[in-house]
N, C-alpha and C positions, 0 to 999 in steps of 0.2 A: 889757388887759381887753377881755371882748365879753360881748352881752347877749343874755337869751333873756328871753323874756318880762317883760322887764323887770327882771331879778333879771343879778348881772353875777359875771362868770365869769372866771379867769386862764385862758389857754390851758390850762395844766400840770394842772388842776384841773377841766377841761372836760369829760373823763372821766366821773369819777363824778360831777361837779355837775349834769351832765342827769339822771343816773337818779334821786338820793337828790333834786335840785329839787322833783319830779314824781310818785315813785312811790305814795304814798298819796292825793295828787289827780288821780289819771291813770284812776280809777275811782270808780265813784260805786256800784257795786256789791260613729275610727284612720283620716285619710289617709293613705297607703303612702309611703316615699319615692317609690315610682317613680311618684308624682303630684306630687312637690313641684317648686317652680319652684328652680333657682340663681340666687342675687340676684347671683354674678360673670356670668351669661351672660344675664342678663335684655332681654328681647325690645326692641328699638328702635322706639318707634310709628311706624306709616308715615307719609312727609311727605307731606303733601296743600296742595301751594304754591295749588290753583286754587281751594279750597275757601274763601269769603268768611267770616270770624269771625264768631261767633254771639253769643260770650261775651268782652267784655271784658277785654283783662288785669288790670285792677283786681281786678275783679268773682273773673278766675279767681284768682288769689292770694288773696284774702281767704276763697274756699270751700277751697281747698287745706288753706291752712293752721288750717281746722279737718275737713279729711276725712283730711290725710294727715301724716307727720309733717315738713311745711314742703314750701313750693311751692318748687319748682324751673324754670331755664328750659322744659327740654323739654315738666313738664308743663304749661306755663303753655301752649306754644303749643299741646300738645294740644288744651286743654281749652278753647280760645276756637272751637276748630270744630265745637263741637259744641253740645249744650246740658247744663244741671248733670244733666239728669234723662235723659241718654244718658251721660254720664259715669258716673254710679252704676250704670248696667244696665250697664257694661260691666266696671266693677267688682266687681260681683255673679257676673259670669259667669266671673270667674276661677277657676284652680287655688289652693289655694293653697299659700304660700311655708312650708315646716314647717323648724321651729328643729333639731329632734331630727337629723335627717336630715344635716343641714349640721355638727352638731357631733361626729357622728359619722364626718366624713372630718377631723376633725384626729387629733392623737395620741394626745390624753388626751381622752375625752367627760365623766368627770368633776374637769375642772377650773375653775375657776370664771373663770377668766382666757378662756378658750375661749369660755364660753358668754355672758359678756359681749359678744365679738366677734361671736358669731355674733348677738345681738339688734342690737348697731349694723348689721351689715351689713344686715339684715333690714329697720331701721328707713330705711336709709337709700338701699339698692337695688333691695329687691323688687317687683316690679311692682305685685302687690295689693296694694297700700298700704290702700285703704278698710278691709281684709280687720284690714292689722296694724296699722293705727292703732285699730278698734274694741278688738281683742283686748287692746292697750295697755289702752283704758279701761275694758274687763273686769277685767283682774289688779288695777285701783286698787278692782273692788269686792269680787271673789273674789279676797280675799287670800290669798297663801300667799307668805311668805319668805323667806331663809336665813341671817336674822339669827338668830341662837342658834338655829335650829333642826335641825341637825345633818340635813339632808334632803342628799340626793345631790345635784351638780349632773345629772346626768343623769334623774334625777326631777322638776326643777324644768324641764326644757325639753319632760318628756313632759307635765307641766302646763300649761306655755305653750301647749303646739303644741293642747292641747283646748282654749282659748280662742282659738284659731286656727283649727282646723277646724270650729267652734259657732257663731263670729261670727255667721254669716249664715243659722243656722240655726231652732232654736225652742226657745226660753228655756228651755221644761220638760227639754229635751235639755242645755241648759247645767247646770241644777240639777243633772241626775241625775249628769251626766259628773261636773262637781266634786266631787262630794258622795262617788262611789266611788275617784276619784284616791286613789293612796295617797299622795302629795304632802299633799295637803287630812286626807288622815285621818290621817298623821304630826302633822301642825300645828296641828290643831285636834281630837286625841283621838277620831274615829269606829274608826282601825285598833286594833285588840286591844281594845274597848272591848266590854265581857262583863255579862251578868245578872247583878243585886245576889246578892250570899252575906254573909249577916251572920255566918257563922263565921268567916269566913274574911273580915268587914271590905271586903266590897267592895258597890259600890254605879255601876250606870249611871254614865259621864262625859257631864256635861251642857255641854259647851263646843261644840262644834259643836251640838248642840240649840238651842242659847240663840242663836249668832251665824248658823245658818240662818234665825233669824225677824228679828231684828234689826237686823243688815248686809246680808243678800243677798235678801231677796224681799220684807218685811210691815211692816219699824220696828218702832217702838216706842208709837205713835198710829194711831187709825184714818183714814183719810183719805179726803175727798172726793176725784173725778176729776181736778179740778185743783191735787191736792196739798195744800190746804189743809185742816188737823186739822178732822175731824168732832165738834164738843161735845154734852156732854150736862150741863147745869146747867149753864153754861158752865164746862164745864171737859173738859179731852181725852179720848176712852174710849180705854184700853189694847188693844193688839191680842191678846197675849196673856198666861196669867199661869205663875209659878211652877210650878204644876203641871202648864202645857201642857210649859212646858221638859222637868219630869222627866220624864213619860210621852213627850215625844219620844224624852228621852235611851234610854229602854229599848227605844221603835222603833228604834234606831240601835247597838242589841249585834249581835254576832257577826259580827265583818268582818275579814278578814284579808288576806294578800298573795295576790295572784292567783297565786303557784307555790308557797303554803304545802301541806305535808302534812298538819301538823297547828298549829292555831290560832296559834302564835309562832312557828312559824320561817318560813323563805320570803326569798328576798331580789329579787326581779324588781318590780322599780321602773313598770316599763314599763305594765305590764298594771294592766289594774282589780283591785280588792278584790273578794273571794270569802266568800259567807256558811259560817260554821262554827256549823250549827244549835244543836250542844249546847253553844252561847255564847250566843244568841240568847235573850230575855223572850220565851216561850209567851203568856202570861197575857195575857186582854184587858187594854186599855187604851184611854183617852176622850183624843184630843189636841184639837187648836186646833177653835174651834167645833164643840168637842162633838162631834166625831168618831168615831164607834168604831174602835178596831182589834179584829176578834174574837180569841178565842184558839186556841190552837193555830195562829195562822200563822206561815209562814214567813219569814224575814228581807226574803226579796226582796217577798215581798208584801205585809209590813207598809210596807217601804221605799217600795213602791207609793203604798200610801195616805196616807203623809208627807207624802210632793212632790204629790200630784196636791191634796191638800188647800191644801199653800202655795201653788201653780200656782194655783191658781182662785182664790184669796183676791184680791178686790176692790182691795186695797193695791197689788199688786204691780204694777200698770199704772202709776201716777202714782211711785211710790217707784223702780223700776228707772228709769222713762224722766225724771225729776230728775234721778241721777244721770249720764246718759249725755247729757242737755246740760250740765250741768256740767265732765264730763272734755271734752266736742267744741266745745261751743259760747259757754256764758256762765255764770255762777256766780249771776247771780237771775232764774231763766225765768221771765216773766209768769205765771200761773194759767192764762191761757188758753193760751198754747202750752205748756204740762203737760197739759192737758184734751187737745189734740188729739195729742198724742205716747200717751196713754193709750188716745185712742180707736182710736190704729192698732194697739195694744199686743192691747187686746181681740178688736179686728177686723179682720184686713187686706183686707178688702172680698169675701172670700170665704169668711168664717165661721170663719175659722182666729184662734184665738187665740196669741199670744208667737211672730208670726213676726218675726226678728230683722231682715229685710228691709224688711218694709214700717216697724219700728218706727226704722231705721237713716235711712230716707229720710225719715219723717216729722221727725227729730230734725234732720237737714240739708238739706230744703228747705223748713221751716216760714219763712213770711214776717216771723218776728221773727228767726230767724235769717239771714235774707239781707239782711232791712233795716236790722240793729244799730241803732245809738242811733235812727236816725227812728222806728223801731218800740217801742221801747225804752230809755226816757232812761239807765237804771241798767244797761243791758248792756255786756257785757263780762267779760274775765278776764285774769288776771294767767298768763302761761305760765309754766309746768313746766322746771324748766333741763331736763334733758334732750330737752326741744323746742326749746328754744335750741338746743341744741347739733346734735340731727337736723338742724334748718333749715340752720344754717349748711352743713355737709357737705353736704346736696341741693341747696340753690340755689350752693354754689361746689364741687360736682363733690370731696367730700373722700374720698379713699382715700392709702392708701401705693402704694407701684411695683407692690405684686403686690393690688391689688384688695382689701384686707384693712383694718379697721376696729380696730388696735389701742388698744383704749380702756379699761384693765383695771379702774380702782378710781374710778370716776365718784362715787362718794359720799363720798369725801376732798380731790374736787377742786371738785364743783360742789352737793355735799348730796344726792343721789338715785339710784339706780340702782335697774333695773328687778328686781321680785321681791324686793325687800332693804327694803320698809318697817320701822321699829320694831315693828309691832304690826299684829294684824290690823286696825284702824283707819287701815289706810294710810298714808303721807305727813302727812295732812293731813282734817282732817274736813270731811262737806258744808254742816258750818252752822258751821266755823267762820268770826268775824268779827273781824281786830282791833280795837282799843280809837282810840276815834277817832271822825273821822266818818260811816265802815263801819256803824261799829254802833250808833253814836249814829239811825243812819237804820234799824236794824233789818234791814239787807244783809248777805250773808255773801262772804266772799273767800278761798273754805279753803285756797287756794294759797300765802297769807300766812302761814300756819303755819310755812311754811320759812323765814320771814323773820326774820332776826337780825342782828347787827352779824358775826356770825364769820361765818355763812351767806354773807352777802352781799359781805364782804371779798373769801372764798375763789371764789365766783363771779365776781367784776368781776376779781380777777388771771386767775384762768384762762380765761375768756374773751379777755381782753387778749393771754393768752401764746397761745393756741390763732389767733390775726388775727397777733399781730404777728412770730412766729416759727416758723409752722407753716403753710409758705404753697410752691409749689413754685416753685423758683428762689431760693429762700432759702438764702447760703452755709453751708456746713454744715448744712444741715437732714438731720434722719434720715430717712433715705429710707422707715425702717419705720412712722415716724409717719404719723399723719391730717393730710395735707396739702391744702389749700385751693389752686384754683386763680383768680388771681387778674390772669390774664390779658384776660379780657375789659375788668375793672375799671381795669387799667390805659391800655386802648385809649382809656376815656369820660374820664379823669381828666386829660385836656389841656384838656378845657370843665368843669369843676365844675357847672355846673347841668346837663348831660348825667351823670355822675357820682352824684351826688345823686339823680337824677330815675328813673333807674334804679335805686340801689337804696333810695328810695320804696318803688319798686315792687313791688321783688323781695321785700322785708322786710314791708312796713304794709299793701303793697294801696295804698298812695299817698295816704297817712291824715297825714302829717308837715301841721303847721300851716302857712301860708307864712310866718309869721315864724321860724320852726325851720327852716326852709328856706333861707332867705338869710343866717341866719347863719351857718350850717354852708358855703354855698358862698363865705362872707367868708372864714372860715376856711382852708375846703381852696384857696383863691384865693393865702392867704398863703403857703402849703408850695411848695416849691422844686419844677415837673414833674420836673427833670432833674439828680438828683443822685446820689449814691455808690450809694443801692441802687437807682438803676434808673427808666429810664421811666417817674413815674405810680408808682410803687410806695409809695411814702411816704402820697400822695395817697389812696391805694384805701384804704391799710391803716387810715389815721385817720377816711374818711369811714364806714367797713366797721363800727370800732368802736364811734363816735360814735351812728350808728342803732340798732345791738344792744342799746349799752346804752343805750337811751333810752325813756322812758316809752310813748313813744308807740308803740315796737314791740313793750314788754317788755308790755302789756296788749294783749290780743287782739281788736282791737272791730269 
């Protein structure tokens, strides 16, 4: 038996008795190809040995692993020569890394096994990272996914890759892109969606109408700058009503495939939606705050006045930039850094409204976000397996022999793969909270939603099998799997506190408690250096799994 905070543990059983110990107390809260980067030939940062650290390895791990999808050595040592806010400009100033392009040199572009690969590869090598980590927490708000929805995989990477070329652009550019994907109008009813005919039983579809104001720009309540519902009698006012939906819905007729002829046919995925007037509501109509749309306009210029109307709606500052500290940063932002994520939303110091830069920066170098819990008692978040599993791959160098990210069915193995939510509702909602002391405190943890006894079985074996079998050097290991290099690990793992202390490091930012510390180096102290598998191998592999799965790494603080 060994103990962690007092609570006593079998070796055999050490496993999962650190995560299940802890886990609910562990929180108290068109680029062209020939512009795309290869994430196999991705650029090596230049070494600069004489250049004195600026930045902390602590410090740089703990920003990483909310700007990128998990720190890695190399960029750790980047990033300590510099400063965070040269790090960003240099990430800003990138190409970027486009999914379509890459999927397009395998065999099949629409195969879903393919484009699986190519998002690992993407998440796990491409240089822009800032670029594909935003775009990540884009898709969790501009849903589109290919659970029952019969969408091409080749249309779901030409929608990727627009929350990829938009990241760092200006939100109202986001809107628009989305909004004409035929991706998004497949999924959510804007494509072949035609003016009411009561002969003929047809009537505006109001689902994209309804989830444009809802999900992606305004809610459902009016909101102060700091997020916090605006009342009236005390009680919430509505952003909008029933009838802004419909009269959206009939702004949002006559849209078809960008290579249609005529209104239903057309099969190019690629391209934007195309207005077919004689489908299109002529007829004025009043939407969101009273709005006119006059009549006789045209599709695109009704289309106009929809978005620029949602764009300017007061909401959309504090409502967008919530959710994009929640996907990067913490699951209960203070009010006040809402207020100022909003006030960069509005303003990026040059009268530009929804620049996705200055709103990108504001959201990660806000001093609640740099200073977690000192700043923030209740900060924090529970990570996304699929960022479990990015991290691991970055910080232990995971690829197969030929550079490739074979990872096909990540939502059978670990609960989540990317574009494949159940519902436009994502994974997981932003006010969800479980039943507990969460919510008993009025905190949300909407990452907990994933959380179930099968969920998390199936997570802790395959995590397990992915460390303890999927490692290079590993007899019979397939060569074509995502293999984990666990040599360095090996080298530290003749000292267990060198061992540990590094991957601290490389994992938490160096957040492990020291009593969680000394035991785990009691531990790996017990394991044989020098046995059947190898130098230090036994040793890496258990202290490797030990930290992953443990509260202290699986909440992001």
């Amino acid at each position: 038996m060994i103990s962690i905070n007092g609570r006593q543990f079998a070796v055999k059983t050490l496993r999962l008795g650190l995560l299940l110990s802890g886990l609910f107390a562990g929180i108290a809260q068109a680029v062209t190809p020939a512009e795309c980067f290869d994430p196999l030939a991705a650029p090596i940062y230049p070494t600069t040995p004489d250049v004195p650290s600026v930045t902390t390895q602590a410090v740089a791990v703990r920003f990483l692993n909310m700007a990128t999808f998990g720190a890695g050595p190399r960029d750790v040592n980047h990033l300590t020569k510099m400063t965070l806010q040269a790090w960003i400009d240099e990430q800003l100033a990138m190409k970027a890394s486009c999914h379509l392009a890459s999927l397009n040199e395998t065999q099949d572009n629409n195969q879903r096994e393919n484009r699986m690969e190519v998002w690992f590869r993407h998440a796990v090598s491409a240089p822009d990272q800032l670029r594909q980590r935003v775009a990540f927490a884009l898709s969790e708000v501009f849903v589109v996914s290919d659970v029952g929805s019969g969408i091409a995989t080749n249309a779901l990477a030409v929608y990727y890759d627009v929350l990829v070329r938009n990241s760092f652009g200006n939100f109202r550019d986001i809107l628009e892109q989305v909004t004409l994907s035929p991706a998004m109008g497949h999924y959510l009813s804007v494509l072949h969606n035609q003016k009411a005919d009561r002969k003929l039983g047809i009537r505006a579809d109001e689902n994209y109408a309804r989830e444009v104001m809802q999900l992606f720009t305004i809610g459902l309540v009016q909101l102060d700058t700091d997020g916090t519902p605006l009342l009236q009698a005390n009680s919430t006012i509505p952003t909008y009503s029933q009838t802004d939906v419909e009269n959206s819905a009939r702004v949002l007729t006559g849209w078809g495939l960008g290579d249609s002829v005529s209104f239903f046919d057309g099969s190019d995925w690629r391209i934007n939606m195309k207005p077919f007037e004689n489908y299109h509501d002529h007829n004025p109509k009043t939407i969101l705050n009273n709005t006119p749309v006059p009549g006789q306009g045209k599709a695109p210029a009704d289309l106009k006045i929809l978005l620029d109307t949602l764009f300017n709606h007061p909401n959309v500052g504090p409502f967008i930039g919530r959710r994009l500290i929640q996907r990067l940063v913490t699951s209960n932002p203070s009010p006040a850094y809402i207020q100022r994520v909003t006030e960069a939303f509005n303003d990026n110091g040059s009268g530009v409204r929804g620049d996705m830069k200055a709103v990108i920066t504001a959201v990660l170098l806000d001093p609640e976000a740099l200073g977690g819990t000192k700043s923030n008692a209740n900060f924090g978040k529970l990570r996304e397996p699929l960022l479990v599993l990015t991290h691991l791959w970055r910080a232990l160098d995971g690829k197969a022999v030929d550079g490739l990210l074979r990872y096909y069915y990540p939502e059978s193995t670990i609960g989540q793969a990317a574009l494949s939510a159940g519902s436009v509702f994502n994974f997981f909602r932003p006010d969800f909270a479980p039943s507990g002391a969460i919510n008993d405190k009025g905190l949300f943890a909407p990452e907990f939603q994933l959380i179930n006894d099968a969920n998390n079985t199936r997570f802790y074996n395959e995590l397990f099998s992915l460390i303890q079998w999927h490692y290079k050097g590993k007899p019979y290991a397939d060569p074509f799997s995502v293999l984990i290099n666990i040599s360095n690990l090996n080298k530290r793992a003749k000292v267990p506190v060198d061992l540990v202390n590094y991957l601290d490091l490389m994992f938490t930012g160096s957040k492990l408690p020291d009593d969680v510390k000394t035991v785990l180096m009691g531990y790996i102290r017990s394991l044989d250096y020098k046995n059947s598998a190898g130098n230090g191998v036994t040793r890496s592999l258990e202290a490797l799994y030990l930290i992953m799965s443990s509260p202290h790494y699986l909440i992001q603080r």
